[in-house]
C-alpha positions in Angstrom: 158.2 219.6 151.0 160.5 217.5 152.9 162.2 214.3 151.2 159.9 211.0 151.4 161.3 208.3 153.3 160.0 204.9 154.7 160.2 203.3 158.4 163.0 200.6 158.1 159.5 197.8 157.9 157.8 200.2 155.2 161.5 200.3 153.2 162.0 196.2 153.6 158.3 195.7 152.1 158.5 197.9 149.2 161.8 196.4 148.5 160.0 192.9 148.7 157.6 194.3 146.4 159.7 195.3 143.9 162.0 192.3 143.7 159.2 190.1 143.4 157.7 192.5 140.5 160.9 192.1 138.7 160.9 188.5 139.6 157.7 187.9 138.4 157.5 190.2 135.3 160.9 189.9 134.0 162.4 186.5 135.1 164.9 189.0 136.4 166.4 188.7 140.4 166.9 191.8 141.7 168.7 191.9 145.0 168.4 193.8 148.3 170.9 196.7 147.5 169.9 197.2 143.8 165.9 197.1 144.8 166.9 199.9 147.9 168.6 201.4 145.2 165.9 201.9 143.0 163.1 202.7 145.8 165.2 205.5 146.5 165.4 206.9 143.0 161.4 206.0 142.6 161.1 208.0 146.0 162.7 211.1 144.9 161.5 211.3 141.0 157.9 209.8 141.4 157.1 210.0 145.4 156.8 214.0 144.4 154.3 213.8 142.3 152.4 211.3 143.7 152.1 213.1 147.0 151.3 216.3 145.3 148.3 214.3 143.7 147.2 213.5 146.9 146.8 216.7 148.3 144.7 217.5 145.2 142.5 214.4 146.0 142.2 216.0 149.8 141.6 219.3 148.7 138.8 218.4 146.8 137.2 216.4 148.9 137.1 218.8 151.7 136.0 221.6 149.3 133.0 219.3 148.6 132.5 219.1 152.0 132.6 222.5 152.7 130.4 223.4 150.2 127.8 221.0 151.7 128.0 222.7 154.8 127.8 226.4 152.9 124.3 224.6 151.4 122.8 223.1 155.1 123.9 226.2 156.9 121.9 228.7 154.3 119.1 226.5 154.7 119.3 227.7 158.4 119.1 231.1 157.7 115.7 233.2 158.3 113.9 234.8 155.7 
C-alpha cells in the first residue's frame, strides 16, 4: 500500500478539524504546524488500519452481492 496523503484542500480541512477538536475539547490552541504535524503521524499509524477496514467493508459487500447473483442465476437454470 502506498503512503496516505491529502490534496493541499483535504490537508487544510483536517487540520481545521483537529485544531478546533483540541480547541473545543481541551481549551488547548493548537497551531497550523503542530496540527500538520500530528495529521501526519495520525496518517501513517491510524490511516493503515482504517483503510485496511475499508476494504473489508468492500469485500463484503460485493461478496453479498455476488452471492445474490450465484442465487438469481440458479433460479435460471433448467431442470
Amino acid at each position: 500500500m502506498s503512503e496516505i496523503s491529502f490534496s493541499k484542500e483535504e490537508k487544510q480541512r483536517l487540520t481545521e478539524i483537529l485544531q478546533d477538536y483540541f480547541r473545543d475539547e481541551f481549551d488547548q490552541e493548537l497551531g497550523r504546524f503542530e496540527a500538520e504535524f500530528f495529521l501526519d503521524h495520525l496518517a501513517r499509524k491510524l490511516g493503515p488500519i482504517f483503510y485496511n477496514k475499508g476494504l473489508l467493508d468492500a469485500q463484503a459487500l460485493l461478496l453479498r452481492h455476488i452471492d445474490n447473483y450465484n442465487d438469481d442465476l440458479y433460479g435460471l437454470e433448467k431442470g
